[in-house]
N, C-alpha and C positions, 0 to 999 in steps of 0.2 A: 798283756795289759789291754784291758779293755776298754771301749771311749763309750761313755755317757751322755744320752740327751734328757734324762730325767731335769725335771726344773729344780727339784730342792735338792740335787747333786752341784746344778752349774750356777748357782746362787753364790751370790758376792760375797759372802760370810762365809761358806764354806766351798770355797771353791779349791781349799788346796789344805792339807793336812792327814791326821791320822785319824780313824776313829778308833777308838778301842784297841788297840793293837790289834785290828783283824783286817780293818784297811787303811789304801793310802791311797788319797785322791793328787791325782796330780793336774796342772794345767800346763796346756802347750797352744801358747793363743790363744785362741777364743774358743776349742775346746777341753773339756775337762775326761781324764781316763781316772779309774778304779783300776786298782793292782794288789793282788796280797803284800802283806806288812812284811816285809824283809826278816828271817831270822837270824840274829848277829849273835846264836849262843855257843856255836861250834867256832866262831873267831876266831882262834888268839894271837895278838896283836906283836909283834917283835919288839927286840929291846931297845931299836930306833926309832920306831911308831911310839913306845910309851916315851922316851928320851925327849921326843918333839911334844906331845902333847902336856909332859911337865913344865916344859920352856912357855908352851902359850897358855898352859894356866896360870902362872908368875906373869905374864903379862898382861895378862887380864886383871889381875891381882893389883899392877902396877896403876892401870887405864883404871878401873875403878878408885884409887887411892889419890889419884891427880881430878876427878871427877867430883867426889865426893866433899875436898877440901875447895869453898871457893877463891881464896888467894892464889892456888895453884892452878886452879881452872882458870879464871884472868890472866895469868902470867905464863901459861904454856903457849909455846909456839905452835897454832897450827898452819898444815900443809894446805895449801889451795885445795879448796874442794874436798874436805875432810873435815870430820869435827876432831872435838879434843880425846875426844875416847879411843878413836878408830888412829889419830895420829901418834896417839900414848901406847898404843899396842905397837905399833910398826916403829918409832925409836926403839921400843921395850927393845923388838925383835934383831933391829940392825945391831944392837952395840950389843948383846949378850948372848 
């Protein structure tokens, strides 16, 4: 990984993301590194990795559906320091 002093690399808009899938700018403090874009084609994921990733898509699913309706957005309990989305996903996740 390599660290960047160019100015339209360490610029507040793009100071962190992908471009094109060719790179990934990344920030650690006040400075910003370029790194090639990760390839995730040779993967493949185990049947616990995908098992967990359908539970928190259902939960996102859930957090959206409490979000979206505002009856239920007023009347959902949230956690200290949480909103309703992020508190709707973490019940989703404790009870199922």
């Amino acid at each position: 990984m390599a660290r960047t002093n160019n100015h339209l690399l360490n610029g507040l808009k793009t100071s962190r993301g992908k471009i094109n899938k060719d790179f990934v700018l990344k920030k650690r403090g006040d400075k910003t590194f370029i790194s090639k874009y990760p390839d995730m084609s040779n993967v493949v994921p185990s049947t616990l990795q995908l098992a967990y990733k359908d539970r928190f898509m259902h939960a996102v699913a859930y957090a959206k559906s409490i979000i979206n309706d505002p009856v239920k957005k007023i009347a959902y309990k949230v956690r200290p320091g949480s909103t309703v989305y992020h508190s709707a996903i973490r019940d989703y996740l404790e009870n199922n």
